[in-house]
N, CA, C and O of each residue as an XYZ file, in Angstrom:
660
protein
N       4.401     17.147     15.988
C       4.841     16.213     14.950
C       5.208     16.978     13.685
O       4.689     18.072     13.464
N       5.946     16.522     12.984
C       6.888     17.302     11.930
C       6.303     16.589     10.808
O       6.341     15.388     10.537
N       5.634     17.777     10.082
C       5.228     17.524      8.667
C       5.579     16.775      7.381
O       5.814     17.628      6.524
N       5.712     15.568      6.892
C       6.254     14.871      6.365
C       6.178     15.692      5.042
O       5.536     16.727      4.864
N       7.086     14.917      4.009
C       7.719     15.978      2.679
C       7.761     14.706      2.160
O       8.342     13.642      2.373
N       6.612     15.368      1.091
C       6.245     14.558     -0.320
C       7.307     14.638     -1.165
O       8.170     15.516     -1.167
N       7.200     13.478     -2.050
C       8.073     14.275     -3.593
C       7.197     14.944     -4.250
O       6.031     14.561     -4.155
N       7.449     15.915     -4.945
C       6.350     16.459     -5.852
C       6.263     16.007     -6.826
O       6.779     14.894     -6.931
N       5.586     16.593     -8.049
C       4.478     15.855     -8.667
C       5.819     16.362     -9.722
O       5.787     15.596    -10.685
N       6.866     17.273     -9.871
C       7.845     16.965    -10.952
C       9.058     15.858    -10.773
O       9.701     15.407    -11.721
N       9.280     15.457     -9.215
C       9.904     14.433     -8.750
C       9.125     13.203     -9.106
O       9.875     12.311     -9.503
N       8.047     12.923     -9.093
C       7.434     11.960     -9.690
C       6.987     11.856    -11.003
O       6.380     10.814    -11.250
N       7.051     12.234    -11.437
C       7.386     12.441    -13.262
C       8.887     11.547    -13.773
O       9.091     10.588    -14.517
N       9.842     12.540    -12.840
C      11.085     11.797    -13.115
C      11.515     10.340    -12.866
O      12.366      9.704    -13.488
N      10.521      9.817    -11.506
C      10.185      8.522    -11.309
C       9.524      7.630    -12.053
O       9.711      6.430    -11.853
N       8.856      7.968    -12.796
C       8.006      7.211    -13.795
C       8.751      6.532    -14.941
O       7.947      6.405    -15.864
N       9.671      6.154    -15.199
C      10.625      5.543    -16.333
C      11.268      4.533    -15.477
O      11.489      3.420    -15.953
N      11.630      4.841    -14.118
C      12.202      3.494    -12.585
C      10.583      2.568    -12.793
O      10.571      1.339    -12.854
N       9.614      3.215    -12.860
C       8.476      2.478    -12.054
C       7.596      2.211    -13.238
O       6.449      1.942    -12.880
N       7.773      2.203    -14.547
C       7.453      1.043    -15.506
C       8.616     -0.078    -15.684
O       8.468     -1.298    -15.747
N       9.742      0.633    -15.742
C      10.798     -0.653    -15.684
C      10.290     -1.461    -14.824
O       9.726     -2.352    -15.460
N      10.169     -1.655    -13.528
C      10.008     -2.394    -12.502
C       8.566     -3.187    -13.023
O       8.387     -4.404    -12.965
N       7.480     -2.054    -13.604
C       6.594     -2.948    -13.920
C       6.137     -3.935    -14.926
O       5.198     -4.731    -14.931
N       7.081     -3.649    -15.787
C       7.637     -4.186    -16.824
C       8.322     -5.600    -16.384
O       7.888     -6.669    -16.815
N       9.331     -5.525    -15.570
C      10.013     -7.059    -14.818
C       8.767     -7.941    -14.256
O       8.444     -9.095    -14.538
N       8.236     -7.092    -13.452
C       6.854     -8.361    -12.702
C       6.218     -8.665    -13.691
O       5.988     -9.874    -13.650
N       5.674     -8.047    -14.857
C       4.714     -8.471    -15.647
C       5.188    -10.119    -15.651
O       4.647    -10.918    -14.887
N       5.811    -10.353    -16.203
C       6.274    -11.472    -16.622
C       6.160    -12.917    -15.549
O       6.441    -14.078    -15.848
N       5.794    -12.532    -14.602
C       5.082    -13.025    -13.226
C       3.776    -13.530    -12.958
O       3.356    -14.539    -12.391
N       3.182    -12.419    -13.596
C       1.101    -12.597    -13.379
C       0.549    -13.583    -13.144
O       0.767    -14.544    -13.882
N      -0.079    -13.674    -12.383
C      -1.334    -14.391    -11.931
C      -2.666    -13.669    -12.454
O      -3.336    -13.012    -11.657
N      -3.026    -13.787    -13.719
C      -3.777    -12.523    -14.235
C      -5.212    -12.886    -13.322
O      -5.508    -11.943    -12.589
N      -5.963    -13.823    -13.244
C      -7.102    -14.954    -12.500
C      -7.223    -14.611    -11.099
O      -8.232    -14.138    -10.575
N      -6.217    -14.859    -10.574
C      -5.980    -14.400     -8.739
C      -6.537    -13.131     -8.603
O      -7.361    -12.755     -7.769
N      -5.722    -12.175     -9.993
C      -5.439    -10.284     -9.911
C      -6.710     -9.933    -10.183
O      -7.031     -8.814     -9.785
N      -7.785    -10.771    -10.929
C      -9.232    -10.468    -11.238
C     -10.157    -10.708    -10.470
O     -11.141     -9.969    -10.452
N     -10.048    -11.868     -9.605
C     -11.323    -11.817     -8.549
C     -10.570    -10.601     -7.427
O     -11.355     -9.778     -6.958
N      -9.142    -10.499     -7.025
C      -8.735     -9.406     -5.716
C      -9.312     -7.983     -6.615
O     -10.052     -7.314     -5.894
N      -9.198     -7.596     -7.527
C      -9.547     -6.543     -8.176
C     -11.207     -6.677     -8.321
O     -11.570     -5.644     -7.760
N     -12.058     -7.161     -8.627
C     -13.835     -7.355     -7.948
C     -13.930     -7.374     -6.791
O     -15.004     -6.914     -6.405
N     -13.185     -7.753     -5.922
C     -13.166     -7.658     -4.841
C     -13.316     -6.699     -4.254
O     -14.332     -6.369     -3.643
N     -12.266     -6.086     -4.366
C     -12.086     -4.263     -3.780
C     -12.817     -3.266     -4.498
O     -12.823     -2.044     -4.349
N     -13.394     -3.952     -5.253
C     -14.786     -2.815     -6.067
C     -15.874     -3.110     -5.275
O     -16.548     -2.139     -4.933
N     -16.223     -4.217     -4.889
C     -17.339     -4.333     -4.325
C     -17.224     -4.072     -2.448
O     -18.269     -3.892     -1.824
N     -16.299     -4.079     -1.951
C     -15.659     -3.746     -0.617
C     -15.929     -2.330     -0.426
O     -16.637     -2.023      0.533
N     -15.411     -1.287     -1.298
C     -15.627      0.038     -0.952
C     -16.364      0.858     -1.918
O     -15.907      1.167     -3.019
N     -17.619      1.230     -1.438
C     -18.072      2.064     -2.102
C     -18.382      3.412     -2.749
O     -19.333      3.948     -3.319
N     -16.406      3.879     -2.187
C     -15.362      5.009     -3.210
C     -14.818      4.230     -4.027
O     -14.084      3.312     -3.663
N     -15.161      4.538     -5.509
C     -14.085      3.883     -6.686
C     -12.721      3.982     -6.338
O     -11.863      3.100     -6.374
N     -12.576      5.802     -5.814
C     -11.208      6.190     -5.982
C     -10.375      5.221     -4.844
O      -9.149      5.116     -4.888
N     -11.274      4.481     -3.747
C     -10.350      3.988     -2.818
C      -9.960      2.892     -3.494
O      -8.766      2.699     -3.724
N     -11.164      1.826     -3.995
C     -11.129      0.707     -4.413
C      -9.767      0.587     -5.186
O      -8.924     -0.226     -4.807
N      -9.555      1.400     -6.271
C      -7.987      0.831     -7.019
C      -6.990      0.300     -5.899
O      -6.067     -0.488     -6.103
N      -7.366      0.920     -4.577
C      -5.744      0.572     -4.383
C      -5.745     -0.823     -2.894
O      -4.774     -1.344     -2.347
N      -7.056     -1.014     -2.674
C      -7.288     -2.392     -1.748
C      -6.916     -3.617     -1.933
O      -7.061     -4.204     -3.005
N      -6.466     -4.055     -1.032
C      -5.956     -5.442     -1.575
C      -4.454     -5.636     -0.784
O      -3.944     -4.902      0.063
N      -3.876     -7.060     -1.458
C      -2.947     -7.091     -0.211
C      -1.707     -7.006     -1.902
O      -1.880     -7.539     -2.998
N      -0.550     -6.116     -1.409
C       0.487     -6.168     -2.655
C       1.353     -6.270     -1.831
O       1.369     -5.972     -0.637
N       2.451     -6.914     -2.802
C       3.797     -7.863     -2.167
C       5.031     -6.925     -3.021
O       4.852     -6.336     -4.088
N       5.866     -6.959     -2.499
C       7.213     -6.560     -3.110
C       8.555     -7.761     -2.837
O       8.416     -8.980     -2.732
N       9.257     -7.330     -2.799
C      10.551     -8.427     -2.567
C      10.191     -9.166     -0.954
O       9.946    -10.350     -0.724
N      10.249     -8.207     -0.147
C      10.845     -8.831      0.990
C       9.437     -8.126      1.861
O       9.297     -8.325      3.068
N       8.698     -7.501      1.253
C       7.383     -6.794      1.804
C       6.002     -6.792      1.476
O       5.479     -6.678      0.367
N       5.441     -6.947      2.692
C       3.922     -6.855      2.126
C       3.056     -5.628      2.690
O       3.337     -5.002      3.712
N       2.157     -5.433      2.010
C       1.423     -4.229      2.275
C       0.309     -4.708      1.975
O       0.136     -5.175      0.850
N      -0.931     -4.695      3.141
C      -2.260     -4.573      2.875
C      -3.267     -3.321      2.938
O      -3.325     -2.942      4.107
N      -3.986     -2.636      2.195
C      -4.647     -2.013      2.204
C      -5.878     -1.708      2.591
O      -6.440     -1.493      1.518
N      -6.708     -1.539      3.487
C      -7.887     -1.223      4.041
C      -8.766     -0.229      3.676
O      -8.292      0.897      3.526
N     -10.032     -0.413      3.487
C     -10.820      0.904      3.620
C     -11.216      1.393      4.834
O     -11.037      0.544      5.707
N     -11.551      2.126      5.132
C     -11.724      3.305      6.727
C     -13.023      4.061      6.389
O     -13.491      4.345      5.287
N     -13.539      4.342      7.785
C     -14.911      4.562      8.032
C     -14.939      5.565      7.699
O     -16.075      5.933      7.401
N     -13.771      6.670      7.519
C     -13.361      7.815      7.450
C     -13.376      8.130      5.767
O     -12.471      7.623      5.104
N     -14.418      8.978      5.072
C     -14.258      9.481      3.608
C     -12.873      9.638      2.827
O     -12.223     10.623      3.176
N     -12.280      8.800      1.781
C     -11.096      9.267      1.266
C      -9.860      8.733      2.179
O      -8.695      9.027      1.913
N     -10.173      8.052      3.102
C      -9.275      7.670      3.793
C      -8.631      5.788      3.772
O      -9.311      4.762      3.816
N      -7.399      5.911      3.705
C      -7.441      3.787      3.585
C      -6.199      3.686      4.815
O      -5.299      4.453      5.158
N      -6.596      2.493      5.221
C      -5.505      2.101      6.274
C      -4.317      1.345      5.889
O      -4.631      0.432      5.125
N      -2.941      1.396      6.164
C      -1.972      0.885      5.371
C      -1.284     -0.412      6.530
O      -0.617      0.029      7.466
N      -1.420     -1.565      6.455
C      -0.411     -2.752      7.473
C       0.591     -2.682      6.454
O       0.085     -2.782      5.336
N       2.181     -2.508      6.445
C       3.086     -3.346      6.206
C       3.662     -4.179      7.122
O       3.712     -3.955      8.332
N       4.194     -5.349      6.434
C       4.682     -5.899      6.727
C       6.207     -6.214      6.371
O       6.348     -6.551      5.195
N       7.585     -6.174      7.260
C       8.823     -6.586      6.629
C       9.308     -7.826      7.126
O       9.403     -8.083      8.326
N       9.626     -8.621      6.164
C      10.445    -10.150      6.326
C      11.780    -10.369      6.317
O      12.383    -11.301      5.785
N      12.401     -9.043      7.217
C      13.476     -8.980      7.378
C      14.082     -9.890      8.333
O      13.075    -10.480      8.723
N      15.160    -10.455      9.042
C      15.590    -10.737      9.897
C      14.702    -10.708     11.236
O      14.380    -11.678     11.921
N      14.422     -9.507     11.417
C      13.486     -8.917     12.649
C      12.341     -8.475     12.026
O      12.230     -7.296     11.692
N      11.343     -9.415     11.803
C       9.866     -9.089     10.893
C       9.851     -7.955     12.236
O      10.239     -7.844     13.399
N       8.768     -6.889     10.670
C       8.364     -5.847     12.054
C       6.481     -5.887     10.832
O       6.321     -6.282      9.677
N       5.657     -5.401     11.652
C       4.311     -4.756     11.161
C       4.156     -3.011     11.508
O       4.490     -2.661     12.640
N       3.899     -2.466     11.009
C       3.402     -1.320     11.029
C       2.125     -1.078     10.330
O       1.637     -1.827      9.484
N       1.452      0.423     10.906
C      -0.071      0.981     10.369
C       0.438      2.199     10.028
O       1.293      2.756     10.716
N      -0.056      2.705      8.933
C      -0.248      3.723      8.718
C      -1.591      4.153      7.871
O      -2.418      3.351      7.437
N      -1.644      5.719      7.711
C      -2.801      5.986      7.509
C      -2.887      6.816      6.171
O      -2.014      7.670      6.327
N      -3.387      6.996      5.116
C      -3.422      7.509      4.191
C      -4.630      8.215      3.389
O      -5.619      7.533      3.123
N      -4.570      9.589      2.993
C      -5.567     10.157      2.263
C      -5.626      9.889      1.119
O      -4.484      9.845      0.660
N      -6.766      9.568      0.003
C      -6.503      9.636     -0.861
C      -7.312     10.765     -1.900
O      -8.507     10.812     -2.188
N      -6.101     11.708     -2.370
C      -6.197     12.560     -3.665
C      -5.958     12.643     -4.640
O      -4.747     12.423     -4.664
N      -6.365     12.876     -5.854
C      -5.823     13.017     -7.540
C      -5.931     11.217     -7.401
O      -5.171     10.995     -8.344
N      -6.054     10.776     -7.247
C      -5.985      8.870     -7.395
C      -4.377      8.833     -7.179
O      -3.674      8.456     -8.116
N      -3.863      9.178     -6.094
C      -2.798      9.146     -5.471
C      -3.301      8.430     -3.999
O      -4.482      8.098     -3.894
N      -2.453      8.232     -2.995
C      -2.430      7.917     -1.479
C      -1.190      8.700     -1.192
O      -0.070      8.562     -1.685
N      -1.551      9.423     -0.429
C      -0.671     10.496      0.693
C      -0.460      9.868      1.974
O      -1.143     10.330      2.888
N       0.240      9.026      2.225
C       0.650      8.275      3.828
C       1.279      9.611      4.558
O       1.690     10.708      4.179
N       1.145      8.998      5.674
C       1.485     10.086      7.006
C       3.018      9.739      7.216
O       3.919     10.295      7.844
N       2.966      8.877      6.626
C       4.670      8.440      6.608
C       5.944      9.370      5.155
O       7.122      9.159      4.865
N       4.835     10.431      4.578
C       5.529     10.736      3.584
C       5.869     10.019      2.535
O       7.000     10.113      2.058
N       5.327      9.546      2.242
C       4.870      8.551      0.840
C       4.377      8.873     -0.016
O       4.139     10.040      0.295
N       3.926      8.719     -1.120
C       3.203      8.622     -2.574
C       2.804      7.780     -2.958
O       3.741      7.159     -3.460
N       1.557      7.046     -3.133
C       1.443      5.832     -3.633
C       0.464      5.792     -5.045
O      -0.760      5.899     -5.118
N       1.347      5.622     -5.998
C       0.534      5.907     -7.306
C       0.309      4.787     -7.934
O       1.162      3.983     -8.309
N      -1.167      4.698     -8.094
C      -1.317      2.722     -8.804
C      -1.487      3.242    -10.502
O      -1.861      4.207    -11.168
N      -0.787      1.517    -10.679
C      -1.647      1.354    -12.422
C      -1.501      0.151    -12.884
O      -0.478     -0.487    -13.132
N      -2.972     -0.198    -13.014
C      -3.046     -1.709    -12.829
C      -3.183     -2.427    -11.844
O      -3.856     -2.216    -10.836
N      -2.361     -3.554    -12.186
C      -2.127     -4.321    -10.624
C      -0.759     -4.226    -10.129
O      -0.054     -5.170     -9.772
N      -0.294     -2.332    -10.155
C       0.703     -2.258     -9.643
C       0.417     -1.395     -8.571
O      -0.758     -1.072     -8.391
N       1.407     -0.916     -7.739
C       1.655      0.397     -6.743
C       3.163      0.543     -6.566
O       4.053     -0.117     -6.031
N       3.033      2.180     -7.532
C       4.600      2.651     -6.467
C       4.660      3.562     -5.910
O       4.303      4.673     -6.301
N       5.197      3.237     -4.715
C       5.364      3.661     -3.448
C       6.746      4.499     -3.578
O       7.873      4.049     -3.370
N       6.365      5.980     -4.017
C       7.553      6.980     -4.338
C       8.088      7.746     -2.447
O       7.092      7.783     -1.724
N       8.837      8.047     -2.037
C       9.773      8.410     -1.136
C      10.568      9.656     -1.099
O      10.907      9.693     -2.282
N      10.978     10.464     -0.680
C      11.741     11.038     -0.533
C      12.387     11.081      1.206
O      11.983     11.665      2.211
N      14.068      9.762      0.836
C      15.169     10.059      1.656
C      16.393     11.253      1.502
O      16.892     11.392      0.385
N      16.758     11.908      2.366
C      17.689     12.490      2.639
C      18.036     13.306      1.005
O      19.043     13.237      0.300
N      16.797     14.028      0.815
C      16.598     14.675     -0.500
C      16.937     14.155     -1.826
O      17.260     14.833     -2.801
N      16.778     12.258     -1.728
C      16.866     11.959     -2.962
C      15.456     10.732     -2.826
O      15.237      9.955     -1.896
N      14.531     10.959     -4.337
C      13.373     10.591     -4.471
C      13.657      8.617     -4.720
O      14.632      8.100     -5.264
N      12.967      8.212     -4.374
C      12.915      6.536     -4.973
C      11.541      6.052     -5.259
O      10.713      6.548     -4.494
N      10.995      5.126     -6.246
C      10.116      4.095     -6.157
C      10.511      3.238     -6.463
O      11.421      2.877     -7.210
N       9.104      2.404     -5.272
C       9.637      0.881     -5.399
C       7.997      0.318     -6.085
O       6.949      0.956     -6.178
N       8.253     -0.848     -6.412
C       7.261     -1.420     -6.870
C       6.562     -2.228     -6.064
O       7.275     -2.890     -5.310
N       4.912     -2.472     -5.925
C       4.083     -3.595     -5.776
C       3.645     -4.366     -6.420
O       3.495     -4.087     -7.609
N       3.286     -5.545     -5.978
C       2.301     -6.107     -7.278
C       1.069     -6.521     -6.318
O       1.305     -6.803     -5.144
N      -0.199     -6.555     -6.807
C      -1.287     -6.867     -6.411
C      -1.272     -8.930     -6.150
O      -1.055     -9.906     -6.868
N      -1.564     -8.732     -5.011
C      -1.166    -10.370     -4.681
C      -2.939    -11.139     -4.314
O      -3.189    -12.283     -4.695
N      -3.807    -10.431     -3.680
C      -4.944    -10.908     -3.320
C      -5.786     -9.962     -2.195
O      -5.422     -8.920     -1.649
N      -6.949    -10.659     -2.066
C      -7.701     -9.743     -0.934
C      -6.781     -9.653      0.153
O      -5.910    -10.348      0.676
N      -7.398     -8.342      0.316
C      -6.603     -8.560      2.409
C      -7.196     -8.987      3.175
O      -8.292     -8.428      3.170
N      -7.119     -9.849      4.044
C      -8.140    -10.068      5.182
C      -7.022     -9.655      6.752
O      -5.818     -9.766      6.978
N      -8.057     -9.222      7.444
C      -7.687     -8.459      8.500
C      -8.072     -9.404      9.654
O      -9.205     -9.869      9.772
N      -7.145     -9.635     10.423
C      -5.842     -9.568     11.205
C      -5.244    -10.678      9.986
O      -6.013    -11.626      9.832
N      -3.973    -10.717      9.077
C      -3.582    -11.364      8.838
C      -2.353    -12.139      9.341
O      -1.185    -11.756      9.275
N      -2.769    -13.185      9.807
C      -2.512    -14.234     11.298
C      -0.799    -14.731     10.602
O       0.087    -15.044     11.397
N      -0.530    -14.738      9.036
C       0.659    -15.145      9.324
C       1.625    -14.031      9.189
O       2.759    -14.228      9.626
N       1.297    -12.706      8.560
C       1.691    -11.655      8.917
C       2.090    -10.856     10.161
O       3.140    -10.281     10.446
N       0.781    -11.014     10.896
C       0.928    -10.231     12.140
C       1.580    -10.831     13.241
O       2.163    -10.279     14.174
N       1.369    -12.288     12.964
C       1.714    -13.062     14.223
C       3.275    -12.941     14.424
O       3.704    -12.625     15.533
N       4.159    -13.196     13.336
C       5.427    -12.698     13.472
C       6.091    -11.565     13.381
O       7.310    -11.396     13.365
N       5.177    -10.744     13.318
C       5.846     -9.488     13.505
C       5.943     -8.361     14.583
O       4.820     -8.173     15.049
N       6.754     -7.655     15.070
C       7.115     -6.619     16.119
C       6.056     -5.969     16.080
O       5.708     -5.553     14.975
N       5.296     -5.705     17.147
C       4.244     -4.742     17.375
C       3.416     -4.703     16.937
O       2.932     -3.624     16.596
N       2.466     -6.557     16.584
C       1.704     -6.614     16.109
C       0.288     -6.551     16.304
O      -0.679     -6.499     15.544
N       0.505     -6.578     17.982
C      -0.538     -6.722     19.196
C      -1.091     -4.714     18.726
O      -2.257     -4.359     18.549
N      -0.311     -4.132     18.672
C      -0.106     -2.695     19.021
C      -0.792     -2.214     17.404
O      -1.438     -1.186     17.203
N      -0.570     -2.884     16.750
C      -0.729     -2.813     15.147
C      -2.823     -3.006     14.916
O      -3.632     -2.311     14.302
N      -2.975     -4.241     15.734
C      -4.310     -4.311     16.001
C      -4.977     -3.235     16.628
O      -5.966     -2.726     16.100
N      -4.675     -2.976     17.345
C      -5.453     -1.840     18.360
C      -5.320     -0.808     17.795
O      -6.406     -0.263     17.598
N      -4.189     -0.085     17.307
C      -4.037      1.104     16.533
C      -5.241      0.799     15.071
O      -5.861      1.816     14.759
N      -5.541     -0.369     14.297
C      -6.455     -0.502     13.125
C      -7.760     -0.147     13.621
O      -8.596      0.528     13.020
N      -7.873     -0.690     14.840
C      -9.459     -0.397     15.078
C      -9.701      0.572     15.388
O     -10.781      1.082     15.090
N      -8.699      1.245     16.171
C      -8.871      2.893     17.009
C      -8.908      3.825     15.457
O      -9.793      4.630     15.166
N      -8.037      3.568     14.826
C      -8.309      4.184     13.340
C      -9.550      4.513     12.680
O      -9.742      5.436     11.888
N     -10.588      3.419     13.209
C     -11.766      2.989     12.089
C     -11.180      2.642     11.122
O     -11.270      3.608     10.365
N     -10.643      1.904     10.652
C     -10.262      0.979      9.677
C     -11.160     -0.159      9.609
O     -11.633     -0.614     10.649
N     -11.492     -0.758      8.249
C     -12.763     -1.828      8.200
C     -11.877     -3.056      7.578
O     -11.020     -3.103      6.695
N     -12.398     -3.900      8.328
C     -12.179     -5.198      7.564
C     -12.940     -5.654      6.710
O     -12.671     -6.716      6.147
């Protein structure tokens, strides 16, 4: 398997002016009440601080992402979900360092607040996109998974993970 390629930490610098704009637009959105019990929530769920910031289920346009803690030290489990045409689910798996998340998918996931952006590097040009913190996750999420591609496969891969609900 071929080593996935981060942006680095001066590529994400340069991202940081995209990914307050963006957080800047949702503000204006908040559910500040919802964002305070899912945020106690995930403090009291994992008993790594550093995981806790980033648990919970966050939504983007057309995507959702829930976050898991794992039996595994420093480690969180990632479900997205896309509401594309052809919903699909995927798992992935992520370390977390510096209060970053390192996905195996070559990702970056840097929170602040009740945000997450999810920095990228395609075809040697960097992007973030934004999350917003939407609520707890609860695992198997039945209207998530149920419509989506490989969701049966998505289960079995969470548990074989050690991933915790």
């Amino acid at each position: 398997a071929q080593t996935p390629s981060y942006p680095t930490d001066e590529e994400l610098q340069k991202l940081m002016p995209d990914f307050q704009r963006q957080v800047e637009y949702w503000n204006q959105y908040e559910e500040p009440e919802s964002q305070r019990e899912a945020r106690a929530f995930a403090e009291n769920w994992s008993g790594e601080p550093t995981v806790a910031l980033f648990l919970g289920s966050w939504a983007a346009i057309e995507e959702t992402m829930d976050i898991y803690p794992s039996k595994t030290e420093g480690q969180v489990c990632i479900i997205s979900a896309f509401s594309t045409p052809n919903p699909e689910v995927e798992l992935s798996l992520g370390k977390v360092l510096n209060q970053r998340i390192y996905t195996d998918a070559g990702q970056v996931i840097i929170q602040e607040g009740n945000y997450l952006g999810i920095a990228g590097k395609h075809e040697n040009q960097t992007s973030i996109y934004v999350y917003r913190l939407m609520a707890l996750a609860q695992v198997p999420r039945d209207l998530s998974l149920s419509n989506g591609h490989g969701s049966d496969r998505v289960i079995e891969q969470f548990h074989a993970a050690g991933c915790i609900k």
